[in-house]
Each structure stands twice: as structure tokens, then as C-alpha cells.
Short mmCIF file of the C-alpha atoms (twelve columns), coordinates in Angstrom:
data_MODEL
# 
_entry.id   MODEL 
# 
loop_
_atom_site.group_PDB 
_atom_site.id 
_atom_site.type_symbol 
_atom_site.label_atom_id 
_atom_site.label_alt_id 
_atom_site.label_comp_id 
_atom_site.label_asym_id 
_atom_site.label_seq_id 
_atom_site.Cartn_x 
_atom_site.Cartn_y 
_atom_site.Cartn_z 
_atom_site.pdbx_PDB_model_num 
ATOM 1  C CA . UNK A 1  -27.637 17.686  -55.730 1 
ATOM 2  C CA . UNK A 2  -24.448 17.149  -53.903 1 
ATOM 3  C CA . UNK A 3  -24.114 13.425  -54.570 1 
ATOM 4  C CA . UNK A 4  -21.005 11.537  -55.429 1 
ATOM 5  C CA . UNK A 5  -20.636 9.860   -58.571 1 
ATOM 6  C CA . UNK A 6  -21.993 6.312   -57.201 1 
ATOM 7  C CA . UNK A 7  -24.846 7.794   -55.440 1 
ATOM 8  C CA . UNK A 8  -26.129 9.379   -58.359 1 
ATOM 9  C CA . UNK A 9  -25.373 6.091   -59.788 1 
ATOM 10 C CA . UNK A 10 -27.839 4.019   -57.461 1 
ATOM 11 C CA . UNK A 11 -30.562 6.724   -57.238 1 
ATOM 12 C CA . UNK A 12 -30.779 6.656   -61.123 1 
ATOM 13 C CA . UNK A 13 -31.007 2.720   -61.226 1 
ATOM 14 C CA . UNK A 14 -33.586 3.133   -58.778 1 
ATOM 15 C CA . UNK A 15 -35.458 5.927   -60.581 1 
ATOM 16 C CA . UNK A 16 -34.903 4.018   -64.093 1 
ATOM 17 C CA . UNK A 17 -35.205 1.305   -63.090 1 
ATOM 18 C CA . UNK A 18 -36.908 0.185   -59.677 1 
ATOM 19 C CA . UNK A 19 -33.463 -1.989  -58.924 1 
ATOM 20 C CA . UNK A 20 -30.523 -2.068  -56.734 1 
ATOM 21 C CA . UNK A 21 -27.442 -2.468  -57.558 1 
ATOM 22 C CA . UNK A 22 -23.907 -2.558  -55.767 1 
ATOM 23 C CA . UNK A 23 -21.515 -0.847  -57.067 1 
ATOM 24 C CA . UNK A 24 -17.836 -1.790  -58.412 1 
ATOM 25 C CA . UNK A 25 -14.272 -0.172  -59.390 1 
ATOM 26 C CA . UNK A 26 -14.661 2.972   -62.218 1 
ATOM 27 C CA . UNK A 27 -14.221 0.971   -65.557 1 
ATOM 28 C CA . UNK A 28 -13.778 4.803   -67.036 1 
ATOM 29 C CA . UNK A 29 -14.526 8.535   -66.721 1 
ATOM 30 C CA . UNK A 30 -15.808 9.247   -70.391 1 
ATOM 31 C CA . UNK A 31 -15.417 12.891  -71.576 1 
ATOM 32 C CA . UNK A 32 -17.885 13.475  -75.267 1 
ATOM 33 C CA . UNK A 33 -18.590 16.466  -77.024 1 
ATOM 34 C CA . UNK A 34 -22.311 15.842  -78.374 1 
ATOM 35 C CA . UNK A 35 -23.781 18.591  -80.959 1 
ATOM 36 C CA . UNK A 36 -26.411 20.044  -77.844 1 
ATOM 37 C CA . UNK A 37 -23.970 19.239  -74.624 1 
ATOM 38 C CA . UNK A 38 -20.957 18.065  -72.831 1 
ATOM 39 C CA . UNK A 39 -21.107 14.775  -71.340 1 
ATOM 40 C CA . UNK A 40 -19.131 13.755  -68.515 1 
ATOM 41 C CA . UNK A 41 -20.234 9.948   -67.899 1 
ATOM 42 C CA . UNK A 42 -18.386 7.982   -64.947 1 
ATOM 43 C CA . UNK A 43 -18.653 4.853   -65.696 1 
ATOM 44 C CA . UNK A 44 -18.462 1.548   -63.336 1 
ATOM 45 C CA . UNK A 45 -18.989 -2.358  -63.619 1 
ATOM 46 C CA . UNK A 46 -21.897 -3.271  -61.527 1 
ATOM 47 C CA . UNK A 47 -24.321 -6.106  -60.507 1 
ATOM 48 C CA . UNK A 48 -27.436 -6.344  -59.594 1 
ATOM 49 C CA . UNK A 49 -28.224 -6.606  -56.313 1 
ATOM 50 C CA . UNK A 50 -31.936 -6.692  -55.943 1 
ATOM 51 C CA . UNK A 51 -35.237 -6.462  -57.363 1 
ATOM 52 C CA . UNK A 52 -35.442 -6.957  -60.879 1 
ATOM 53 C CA . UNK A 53 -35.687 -4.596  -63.957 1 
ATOM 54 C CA . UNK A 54 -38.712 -2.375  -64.305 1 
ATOM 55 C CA . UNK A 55 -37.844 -0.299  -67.052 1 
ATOM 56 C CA . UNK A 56 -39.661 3.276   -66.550 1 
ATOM 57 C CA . UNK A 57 -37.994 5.498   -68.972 1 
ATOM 58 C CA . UNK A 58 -36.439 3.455   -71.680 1 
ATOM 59 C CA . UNK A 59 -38.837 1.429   -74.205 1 
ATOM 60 C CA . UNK A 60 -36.346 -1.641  -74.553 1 
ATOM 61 C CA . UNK A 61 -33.356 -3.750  -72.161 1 
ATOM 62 C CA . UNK A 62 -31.791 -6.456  -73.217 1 
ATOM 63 C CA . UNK A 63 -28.918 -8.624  -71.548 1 
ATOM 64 C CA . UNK A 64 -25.822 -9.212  -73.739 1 
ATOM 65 C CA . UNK A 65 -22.837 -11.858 -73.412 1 
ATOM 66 C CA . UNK A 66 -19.567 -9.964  -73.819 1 
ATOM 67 C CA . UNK A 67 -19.393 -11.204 -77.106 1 
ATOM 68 C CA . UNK A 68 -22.459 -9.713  -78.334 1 
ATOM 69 C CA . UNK A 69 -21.533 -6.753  -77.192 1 
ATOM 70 C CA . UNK A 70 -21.273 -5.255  -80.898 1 
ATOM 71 C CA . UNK A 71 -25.356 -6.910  -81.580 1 
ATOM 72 C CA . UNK A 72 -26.784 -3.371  -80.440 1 
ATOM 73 C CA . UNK A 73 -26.501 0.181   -81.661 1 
ATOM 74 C CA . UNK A 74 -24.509 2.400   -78.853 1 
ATOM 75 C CA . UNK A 75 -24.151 5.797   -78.944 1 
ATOM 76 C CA . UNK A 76 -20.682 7.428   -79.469 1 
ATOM 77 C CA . UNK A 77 -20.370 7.946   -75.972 1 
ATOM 78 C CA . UNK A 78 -20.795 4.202   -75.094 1 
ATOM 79 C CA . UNK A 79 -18.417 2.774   -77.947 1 
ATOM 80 C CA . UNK A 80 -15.365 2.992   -76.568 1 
ATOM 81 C CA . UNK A 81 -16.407 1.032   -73.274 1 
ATOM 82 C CA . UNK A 82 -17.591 -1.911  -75.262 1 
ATOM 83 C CA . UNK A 83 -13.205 -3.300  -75.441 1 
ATOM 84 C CA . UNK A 84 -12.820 -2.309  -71.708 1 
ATOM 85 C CA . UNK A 85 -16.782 -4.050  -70.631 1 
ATOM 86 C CA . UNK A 86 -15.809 -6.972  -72.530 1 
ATOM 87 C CA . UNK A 87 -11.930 -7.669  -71.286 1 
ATOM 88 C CA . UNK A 88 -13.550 -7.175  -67.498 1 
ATOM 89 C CA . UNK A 89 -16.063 -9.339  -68.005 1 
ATOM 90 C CA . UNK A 90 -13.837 -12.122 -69.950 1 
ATOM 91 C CA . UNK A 91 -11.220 -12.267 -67.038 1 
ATOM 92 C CA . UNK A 92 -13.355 -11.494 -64.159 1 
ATOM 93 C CA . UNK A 93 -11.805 -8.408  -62.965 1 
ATOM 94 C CA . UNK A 94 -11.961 -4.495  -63.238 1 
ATOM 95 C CA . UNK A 95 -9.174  -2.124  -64.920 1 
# 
């Protein structure tokens, strides 16, 4: 489609979603070799920044404390932002 990373970003929030968000630092660029594909996933801290959460393509949200982080079932690709989600979000700042 053309789009930067972010932009893809926000229209997929917005697609997922129905919410808009603004858009921090990268946190990481995550490379993962599932069985089917190849998944490049950029990966940045965000907040919301209006609207609320409609989800329209996943059955279930649900907001976590950093130190709940580990409560939930991630997928490979997710588990090695849980240390970097958490230290950002315990001291306030991005890597």
C-alpha cells in the first residue's frame, strides 16, 4: 500500500479497532520465523488518543499493569517484548 510503518499502524487500530491512537518511539523491529510465514512486526509504545475500543476482529481485550504482563498467553512473536513493554512502562520512557 505504500504506507510507512506508523501509518499502517493507525489505519489498523482504526480498522481493528474504531480508535485513535498517537504514536511513540519503536520499542523494537521483531523478526519471527512462524511454520506458514515470515513476520516482520515493528513494534511501538502508544496511547490512546481517542475514541474507545470497539473490538471488530478479535473476540477478547483486556488492559494489563506491567506486572501482569505474564497473566495472558502471547504468541512467540510477542514474548520477547513483554521485558522491554514492562521496563518502558515502569520508568516512563522508551528504549
Amino acid at each position: 500500500m505504500g504506507e510507512t510503518p506508523p501509518q499502517a499502524l493507525r489505519r489498523e487500530i482504526r480498522e481493528e479497532l474504531e480508535a485513535d491512537i498517537d504514536i511513540g518511539p519503536l520499542l523494537k523491529t521483531v523478526e519471527w520465523d512462524y511454520p506458514e510465514f515470515h513476520l516482520t512486526m515493528h513494534c511501538y509504545m502508544c496511547t490512546l488518543a481517542g475514541g474507545h475500543l470497539q473490538l471488530k476482529e478479535h473476540e477478547s481485550a483486556k488492559w494489563l499493569q506491567a506486572d501482569a504482563l505474564d497473566s495472558v498467553r502471547w504468541l512467540p512473536a510477542d514474548e520477547q517484548l513483554l521485558p522491554l513493554i514492562e521496563k518502558t512502562i515502569n520508568t516512563n520512557t522508551c528504549i
